[in-house]
PDB file with SEQRES, HELIX, SHEET and CRYST1 records, atoms N, CA, C and O in Angstrom:
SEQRES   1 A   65  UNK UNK UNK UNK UNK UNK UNK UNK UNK UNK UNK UNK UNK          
SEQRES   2 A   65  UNK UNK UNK UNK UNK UNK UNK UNK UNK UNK UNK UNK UNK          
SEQRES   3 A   65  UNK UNK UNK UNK UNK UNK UNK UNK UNK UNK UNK UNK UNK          
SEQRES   4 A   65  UNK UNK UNK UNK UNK UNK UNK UNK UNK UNK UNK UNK UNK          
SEQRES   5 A   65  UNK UNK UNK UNK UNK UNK UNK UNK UNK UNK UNK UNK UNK          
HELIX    1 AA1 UNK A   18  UNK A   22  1                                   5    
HELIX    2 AA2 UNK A   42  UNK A   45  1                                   4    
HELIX    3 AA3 UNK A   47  UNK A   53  1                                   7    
SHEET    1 AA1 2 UNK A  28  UNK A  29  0                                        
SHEET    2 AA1 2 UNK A  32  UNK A  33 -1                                        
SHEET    1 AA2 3 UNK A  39  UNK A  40  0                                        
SHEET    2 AA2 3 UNK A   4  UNK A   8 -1                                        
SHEET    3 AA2 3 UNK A  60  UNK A  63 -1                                        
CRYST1    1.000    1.000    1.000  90.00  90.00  90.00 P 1           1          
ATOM      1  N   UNK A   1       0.834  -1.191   0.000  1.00  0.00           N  
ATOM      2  CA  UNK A   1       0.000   0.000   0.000  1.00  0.00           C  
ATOM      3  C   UNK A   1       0.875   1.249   0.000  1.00  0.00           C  
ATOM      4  O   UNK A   1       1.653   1.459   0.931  1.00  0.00           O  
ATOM      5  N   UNK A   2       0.770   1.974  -0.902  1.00  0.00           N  
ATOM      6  CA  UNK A   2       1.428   3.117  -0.938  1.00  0.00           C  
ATOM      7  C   UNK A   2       1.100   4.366   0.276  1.00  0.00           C  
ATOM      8  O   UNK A   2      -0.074   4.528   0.609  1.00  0.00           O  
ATOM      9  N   UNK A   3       1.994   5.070   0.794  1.00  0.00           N  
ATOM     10  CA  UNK A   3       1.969   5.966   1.955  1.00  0.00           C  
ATOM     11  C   UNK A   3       2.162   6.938   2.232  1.00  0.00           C  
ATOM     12  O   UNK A   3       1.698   7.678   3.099  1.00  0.00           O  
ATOM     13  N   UNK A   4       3.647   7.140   0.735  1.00  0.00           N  
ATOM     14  CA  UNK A   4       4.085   8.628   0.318  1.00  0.00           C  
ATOM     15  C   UNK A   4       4.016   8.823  -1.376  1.00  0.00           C  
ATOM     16  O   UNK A   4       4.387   8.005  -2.217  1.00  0.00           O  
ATOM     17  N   UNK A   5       3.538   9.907  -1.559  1.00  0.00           N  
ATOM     18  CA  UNK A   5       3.383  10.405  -2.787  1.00  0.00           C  
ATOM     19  C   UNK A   5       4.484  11.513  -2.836  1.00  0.00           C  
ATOM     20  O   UNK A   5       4.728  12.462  -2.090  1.00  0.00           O  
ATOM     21  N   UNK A   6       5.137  10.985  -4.136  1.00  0.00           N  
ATOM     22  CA  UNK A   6       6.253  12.052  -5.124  1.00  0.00           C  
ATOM     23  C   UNK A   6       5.875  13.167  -5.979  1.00  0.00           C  
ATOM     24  O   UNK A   6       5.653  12.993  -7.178  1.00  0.00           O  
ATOM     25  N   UNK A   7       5.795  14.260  -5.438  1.00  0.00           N  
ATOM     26  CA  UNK A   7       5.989  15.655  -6.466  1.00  0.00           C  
ATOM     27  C   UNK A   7       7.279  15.759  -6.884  1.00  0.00           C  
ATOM     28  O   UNK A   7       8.255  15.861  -6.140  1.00  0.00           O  
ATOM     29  N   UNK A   8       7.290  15.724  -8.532  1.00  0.00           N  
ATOM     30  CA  UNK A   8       8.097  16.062  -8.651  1.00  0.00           C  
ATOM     31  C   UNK A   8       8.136  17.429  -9.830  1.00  0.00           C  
ATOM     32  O   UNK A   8       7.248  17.434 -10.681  1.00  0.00           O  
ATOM     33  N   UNK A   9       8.915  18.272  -9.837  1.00  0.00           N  
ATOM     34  CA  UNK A   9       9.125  19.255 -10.772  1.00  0.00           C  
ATOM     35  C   UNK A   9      10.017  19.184 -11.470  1.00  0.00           C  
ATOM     36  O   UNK A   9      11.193  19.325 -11.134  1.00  0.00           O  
ATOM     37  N   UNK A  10       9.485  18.885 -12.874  1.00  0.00           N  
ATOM     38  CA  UNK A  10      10.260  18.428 -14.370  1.00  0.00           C  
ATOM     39  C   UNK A  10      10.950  19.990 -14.665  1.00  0.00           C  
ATOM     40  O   UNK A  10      12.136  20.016 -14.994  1.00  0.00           O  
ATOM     41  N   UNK A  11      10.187  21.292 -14.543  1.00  0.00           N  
ATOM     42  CA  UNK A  11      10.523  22.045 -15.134  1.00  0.00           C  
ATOM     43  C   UNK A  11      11.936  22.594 -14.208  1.00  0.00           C  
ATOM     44  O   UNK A  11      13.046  22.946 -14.606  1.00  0.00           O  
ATOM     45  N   UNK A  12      11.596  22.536 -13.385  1.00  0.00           N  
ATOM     46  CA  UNK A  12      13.186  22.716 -12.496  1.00  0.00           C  
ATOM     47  C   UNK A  12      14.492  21.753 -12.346  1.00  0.00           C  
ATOM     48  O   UNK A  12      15.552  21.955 -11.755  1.00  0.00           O  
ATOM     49  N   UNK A  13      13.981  20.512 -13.177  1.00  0.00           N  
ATOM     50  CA  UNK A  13      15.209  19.722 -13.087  1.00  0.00           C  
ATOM     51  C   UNK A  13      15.947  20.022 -14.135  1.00  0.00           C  
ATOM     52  O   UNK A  13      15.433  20.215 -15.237  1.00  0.00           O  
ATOM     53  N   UNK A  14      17.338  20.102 -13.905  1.00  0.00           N  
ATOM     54  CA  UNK A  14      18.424  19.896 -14.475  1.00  0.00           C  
ATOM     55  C   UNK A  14      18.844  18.831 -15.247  1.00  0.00           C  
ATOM     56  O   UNK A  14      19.564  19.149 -16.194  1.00  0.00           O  
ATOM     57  N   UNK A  15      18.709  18.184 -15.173  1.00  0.00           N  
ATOM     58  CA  UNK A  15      18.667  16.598 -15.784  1.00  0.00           C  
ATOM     59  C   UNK A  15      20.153  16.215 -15.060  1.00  0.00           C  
ATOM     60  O   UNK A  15      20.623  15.374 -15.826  1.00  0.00           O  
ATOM     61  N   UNK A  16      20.961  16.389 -14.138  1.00  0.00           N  
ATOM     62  CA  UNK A  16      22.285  16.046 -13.604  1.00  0.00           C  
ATOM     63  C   UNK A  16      22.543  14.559 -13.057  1.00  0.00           C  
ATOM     64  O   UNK A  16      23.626  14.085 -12.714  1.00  0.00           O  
ATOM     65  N   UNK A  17      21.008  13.803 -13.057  1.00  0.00           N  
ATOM     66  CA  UNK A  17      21.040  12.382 -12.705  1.00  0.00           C  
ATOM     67  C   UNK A  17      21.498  11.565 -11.286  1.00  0.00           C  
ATOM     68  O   UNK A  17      21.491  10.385 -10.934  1.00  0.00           O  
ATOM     69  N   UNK A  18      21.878  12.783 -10.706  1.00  0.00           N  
ATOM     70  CA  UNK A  18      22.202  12.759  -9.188  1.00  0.00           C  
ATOM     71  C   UNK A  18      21.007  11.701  -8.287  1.00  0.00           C  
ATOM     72  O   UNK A  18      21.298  10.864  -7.432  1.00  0.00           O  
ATOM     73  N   UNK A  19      19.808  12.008  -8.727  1.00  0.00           N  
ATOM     74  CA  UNK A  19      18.859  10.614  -8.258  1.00  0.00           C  
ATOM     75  C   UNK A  19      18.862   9.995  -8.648  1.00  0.00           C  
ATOM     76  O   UNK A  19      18.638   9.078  -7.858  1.00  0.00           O  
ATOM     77  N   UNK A  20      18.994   9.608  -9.684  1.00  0.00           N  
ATOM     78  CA  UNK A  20      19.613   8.372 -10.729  1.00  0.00           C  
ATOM     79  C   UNK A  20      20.265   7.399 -10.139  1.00  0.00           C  
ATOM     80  O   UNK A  20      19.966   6.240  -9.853  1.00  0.00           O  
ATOM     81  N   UNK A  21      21.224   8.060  -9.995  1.00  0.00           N  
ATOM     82  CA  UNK A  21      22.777   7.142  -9.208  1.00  0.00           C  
ATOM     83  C   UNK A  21      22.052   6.877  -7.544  1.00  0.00           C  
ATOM     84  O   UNK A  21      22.548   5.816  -7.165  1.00  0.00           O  
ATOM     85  N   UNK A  22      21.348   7.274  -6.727  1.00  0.00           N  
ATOM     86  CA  UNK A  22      20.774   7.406  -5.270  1.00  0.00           C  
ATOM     87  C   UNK A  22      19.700   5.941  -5.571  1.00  0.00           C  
ATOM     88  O   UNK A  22      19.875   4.898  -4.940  1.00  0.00           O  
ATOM     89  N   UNK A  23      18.480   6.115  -6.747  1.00  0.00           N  
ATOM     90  CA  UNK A  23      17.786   5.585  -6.521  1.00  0.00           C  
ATOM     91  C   UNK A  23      16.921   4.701  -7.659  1.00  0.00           C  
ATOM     92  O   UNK A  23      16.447   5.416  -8.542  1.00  0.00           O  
ATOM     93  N   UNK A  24      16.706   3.619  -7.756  1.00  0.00           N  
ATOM     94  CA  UNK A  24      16.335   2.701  -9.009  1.00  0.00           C  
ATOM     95  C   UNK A  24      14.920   3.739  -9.386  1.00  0.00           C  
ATOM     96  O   UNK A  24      14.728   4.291 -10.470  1.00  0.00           O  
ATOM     97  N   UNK A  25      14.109   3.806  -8.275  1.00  0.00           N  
ATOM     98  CA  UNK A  25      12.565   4.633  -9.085  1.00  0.00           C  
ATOM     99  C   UNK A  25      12.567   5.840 -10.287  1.00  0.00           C  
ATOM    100  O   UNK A  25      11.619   6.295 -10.927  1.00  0.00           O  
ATOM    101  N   UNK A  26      14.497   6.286 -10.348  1.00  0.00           N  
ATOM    102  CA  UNK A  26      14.735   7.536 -10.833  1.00  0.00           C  
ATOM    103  C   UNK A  26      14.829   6.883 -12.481  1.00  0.00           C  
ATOM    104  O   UNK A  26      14.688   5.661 -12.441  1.00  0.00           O  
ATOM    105  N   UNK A  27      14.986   7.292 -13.571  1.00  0.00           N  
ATOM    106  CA  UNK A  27      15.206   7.424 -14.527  1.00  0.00           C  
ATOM    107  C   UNK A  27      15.694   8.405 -15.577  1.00  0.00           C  
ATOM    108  O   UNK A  27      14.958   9.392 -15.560  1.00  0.00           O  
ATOM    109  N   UNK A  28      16.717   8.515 -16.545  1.00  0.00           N  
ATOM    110  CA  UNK A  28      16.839   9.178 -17.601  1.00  0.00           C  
ATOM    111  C   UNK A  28      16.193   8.742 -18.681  1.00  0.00           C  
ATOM    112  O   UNK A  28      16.458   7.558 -18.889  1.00  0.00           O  
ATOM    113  N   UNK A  29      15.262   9.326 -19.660  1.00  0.00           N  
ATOM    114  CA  UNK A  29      14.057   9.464 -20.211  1.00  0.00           C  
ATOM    115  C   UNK A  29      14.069  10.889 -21.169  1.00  0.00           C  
ATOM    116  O   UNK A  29      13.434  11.890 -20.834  1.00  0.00           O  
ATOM    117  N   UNK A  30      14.876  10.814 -22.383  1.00  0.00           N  
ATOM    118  CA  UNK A  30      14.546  11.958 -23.274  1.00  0.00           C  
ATOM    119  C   UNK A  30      15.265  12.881 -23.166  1.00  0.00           C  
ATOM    120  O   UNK A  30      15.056  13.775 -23.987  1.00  0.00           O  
ATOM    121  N   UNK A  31      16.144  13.060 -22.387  1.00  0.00           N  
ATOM    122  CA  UNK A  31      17.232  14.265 -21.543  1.00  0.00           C  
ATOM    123  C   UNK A  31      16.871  14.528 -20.195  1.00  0.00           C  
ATOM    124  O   UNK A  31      17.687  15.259 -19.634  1.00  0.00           O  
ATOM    125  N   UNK A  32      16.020  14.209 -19.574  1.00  0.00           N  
ATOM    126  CA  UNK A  32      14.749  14.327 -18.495  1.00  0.00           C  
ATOM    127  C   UNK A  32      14.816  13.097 -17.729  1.00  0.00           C  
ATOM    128  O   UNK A  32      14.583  11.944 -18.092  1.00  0.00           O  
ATOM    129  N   UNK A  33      15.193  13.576 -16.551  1.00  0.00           N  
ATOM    130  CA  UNK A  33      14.551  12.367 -15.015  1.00  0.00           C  
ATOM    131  C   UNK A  33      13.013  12.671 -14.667  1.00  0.00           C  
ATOM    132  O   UNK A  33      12.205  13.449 -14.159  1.00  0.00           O  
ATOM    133  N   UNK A  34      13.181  11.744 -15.174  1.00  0.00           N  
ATOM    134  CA  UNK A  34      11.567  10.709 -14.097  1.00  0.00           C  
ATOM    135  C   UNK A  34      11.341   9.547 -13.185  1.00  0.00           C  
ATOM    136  O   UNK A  34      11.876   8.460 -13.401  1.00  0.00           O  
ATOM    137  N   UNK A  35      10.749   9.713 -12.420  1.00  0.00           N  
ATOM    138  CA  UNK A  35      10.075   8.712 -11.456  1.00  0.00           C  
ATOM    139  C   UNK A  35       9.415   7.327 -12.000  1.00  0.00           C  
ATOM    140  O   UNK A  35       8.294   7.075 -12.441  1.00  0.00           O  
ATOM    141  N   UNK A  36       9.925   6.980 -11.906  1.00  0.00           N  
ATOM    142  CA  UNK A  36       8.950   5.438 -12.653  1.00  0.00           C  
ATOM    143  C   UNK A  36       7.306   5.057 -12.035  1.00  0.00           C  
ATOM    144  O   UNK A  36       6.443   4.345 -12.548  1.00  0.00           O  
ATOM    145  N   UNK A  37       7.284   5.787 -10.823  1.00  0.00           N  
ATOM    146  CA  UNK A  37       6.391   5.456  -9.919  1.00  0.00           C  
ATOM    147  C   UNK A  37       6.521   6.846  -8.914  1.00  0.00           C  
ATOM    148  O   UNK A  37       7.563   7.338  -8.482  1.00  0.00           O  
ATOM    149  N   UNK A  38       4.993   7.351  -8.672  1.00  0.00           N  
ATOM    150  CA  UNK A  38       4.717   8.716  -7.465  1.00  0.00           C  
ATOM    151  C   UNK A  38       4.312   8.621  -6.702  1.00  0.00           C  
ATOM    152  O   UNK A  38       4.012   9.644  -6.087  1.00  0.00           O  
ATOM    153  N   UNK A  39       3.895   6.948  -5.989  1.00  0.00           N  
ATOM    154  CA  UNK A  39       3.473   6.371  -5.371  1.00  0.00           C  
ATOM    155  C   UNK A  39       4.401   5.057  -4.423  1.00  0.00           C  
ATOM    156  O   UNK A  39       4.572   3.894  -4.789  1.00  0.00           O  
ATOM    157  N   UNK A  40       4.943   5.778  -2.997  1.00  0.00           N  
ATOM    158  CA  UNK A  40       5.263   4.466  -2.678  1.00  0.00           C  
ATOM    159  C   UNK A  40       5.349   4.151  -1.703  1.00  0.00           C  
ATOM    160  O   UNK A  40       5.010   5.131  -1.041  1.00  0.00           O  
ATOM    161  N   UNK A  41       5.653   3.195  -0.905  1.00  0.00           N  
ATOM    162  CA  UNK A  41       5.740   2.655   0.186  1.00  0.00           C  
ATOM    163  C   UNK A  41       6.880   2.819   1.133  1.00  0.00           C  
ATOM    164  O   UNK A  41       8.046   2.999   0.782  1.00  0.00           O  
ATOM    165  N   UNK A  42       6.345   2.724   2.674  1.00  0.00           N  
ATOM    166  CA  UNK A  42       7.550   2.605   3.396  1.00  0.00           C  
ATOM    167  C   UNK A  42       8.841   2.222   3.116  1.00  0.00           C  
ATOM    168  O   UNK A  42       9.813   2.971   3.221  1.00  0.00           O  
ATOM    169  N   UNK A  43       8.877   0.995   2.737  1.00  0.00           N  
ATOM    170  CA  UNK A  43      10.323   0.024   2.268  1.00  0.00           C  
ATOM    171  C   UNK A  43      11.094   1.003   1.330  1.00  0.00           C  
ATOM    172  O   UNK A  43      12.311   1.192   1.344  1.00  0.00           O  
ATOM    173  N   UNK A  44       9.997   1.709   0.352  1.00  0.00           N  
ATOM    174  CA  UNK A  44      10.612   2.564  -0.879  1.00  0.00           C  
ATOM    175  C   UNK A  44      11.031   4.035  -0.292  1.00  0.00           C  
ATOM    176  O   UNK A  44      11.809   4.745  -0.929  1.00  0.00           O  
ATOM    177  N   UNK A  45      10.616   4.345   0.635  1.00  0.00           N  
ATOM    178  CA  UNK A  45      10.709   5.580   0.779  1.00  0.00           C  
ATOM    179  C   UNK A  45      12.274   5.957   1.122  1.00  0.00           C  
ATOM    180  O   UNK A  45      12.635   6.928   0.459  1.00  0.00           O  
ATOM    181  N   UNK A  46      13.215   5.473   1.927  1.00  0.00           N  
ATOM    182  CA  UNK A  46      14.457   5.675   2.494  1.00  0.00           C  
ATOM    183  C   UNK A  46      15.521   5.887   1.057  1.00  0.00           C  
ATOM    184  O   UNK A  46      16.534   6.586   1.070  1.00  0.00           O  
ATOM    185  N   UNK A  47      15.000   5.088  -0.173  1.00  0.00           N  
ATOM    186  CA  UNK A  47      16.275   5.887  -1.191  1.00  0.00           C  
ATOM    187  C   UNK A  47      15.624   6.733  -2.137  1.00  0.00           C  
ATOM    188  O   UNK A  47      16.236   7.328  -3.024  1.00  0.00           O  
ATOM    189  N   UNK A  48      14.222   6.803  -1.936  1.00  0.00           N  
ATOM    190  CA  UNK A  48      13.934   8.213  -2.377  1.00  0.00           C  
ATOM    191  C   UNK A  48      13.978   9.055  -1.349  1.00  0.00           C  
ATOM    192  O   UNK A  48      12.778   9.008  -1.078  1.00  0.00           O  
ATOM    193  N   UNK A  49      14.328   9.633  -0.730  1.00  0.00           N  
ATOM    194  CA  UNK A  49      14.578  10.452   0.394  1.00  0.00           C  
ATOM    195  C   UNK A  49      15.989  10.736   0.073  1.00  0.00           C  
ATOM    196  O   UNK A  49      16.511  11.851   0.082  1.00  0.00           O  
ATOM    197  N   UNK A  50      16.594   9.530  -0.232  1.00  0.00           N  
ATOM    198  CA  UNK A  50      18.148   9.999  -0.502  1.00  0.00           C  
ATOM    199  C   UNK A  50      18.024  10.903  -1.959  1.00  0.00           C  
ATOM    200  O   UNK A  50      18.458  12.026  -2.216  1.00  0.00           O  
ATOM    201  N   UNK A  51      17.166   9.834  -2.887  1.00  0.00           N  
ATOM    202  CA  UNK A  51      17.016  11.143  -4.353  1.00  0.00           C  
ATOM    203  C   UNK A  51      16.531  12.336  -4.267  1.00  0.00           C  
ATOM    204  O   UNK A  51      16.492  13.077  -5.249  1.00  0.00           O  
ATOM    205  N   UNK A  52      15.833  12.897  -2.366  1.00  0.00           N  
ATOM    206  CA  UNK A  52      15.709  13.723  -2.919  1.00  0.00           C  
ATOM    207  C   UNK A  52      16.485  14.436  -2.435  1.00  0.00           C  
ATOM    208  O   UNK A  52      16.542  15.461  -3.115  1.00  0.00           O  
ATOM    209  N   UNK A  53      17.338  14.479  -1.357  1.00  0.00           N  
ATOM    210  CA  UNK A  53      18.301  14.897  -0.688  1.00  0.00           C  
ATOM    211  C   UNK A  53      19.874  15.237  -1.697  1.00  0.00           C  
ATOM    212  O   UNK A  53      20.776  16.031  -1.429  1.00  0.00           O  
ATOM    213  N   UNK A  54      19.772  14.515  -2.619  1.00  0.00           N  
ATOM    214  CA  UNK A  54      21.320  15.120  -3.376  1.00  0.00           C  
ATOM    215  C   UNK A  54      20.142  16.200  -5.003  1.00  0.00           C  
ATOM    216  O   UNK A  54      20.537  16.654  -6.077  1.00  0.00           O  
ATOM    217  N   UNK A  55      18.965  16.192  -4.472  1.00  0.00           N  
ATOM    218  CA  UNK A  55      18.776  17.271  -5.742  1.00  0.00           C  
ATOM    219  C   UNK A  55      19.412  18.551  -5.993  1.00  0.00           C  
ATOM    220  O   UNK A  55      18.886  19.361  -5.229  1.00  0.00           O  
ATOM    221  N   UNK A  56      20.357  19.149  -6.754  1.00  0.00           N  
ATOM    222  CA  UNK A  56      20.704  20.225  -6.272  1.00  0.00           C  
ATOM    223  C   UNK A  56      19.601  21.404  -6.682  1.00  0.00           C  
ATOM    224  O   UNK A  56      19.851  22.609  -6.708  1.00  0.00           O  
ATOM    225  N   UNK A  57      18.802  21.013  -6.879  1.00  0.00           N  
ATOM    226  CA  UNK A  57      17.558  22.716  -7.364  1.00  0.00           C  
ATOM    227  C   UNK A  57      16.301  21.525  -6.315  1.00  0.00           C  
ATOM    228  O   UNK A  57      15.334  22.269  -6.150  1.00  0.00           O  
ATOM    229  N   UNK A  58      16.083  20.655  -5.876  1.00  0.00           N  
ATOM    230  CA  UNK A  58      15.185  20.321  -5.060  1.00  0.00           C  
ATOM    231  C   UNK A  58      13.679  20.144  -5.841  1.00  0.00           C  
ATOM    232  O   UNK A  58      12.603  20.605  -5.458  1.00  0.00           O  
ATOM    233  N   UNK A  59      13.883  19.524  -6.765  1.00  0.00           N  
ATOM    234  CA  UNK A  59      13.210  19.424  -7.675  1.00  0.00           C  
ATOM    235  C   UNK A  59      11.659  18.341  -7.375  1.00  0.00           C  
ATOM    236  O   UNK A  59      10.464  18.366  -7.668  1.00  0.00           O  
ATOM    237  N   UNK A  60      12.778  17.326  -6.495  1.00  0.00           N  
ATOM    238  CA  UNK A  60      11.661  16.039  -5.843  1.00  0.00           C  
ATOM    239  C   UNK A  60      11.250  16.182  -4.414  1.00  0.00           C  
ATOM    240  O   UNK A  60      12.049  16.363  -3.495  1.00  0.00           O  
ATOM    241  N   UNK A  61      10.085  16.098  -4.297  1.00  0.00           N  
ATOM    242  CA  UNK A  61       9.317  16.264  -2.434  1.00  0.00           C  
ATOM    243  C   UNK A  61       8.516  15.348  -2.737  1.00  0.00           C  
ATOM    244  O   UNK A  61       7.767  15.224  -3.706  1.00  0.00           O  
ATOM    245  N   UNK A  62       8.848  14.257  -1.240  1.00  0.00           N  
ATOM    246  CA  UNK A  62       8.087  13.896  -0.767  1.00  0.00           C  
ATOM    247  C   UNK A  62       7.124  14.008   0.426  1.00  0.00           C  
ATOM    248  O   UNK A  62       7.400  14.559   1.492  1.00  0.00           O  
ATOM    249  N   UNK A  63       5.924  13.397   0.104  1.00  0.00           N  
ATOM    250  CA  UNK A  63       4.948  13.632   1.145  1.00  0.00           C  
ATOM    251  C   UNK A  63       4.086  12.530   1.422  1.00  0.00           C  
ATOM    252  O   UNK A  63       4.178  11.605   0.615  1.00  0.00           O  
ATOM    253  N   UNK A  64       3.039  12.350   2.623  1.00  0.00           N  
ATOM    254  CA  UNK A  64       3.167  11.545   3.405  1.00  0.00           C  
ATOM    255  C   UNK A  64       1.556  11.789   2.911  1.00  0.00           C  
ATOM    256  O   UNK A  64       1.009  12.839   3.250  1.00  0.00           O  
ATOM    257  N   UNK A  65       0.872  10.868   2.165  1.00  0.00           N  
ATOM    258  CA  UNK A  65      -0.576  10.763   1.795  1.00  0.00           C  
ATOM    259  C   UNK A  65      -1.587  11.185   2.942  1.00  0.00           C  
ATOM    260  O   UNK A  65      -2.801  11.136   2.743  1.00  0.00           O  
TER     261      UNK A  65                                                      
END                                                                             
């Protein structure tokens, strides 16, 4: 069951891939990181937290449904 939901802002990313390397949900996609999934669970949440922690423009927030 999902618990935290991912905002993320495309137009402020950089594309630098810094969550990429942090976290499998991240992706390069067109020149553009994306989330594979905005929806996730406890277990998932600790290395997105890390993706979002090395964003340097803070592009990804998470929040707690």
């Amino acid at each position: 069951m999902s618990k935290f939901k991912i905002k993320f802002n495309r137009e402020a990313c950089i594309s630098c891939s810094a969550c990429v390397s942090m976290c499998d949900n991240w992706v390069l996609e067109g020149g553009k990181v994306n989330p594979k999934k905005t929806e996730i669970s406890d277990k998932e949440l600790k290395a997105n937290k890390e993706a979002q922690d090395v964003c340097p423009v803070q592009a990804i927030k998470i929040e707690a449904k």
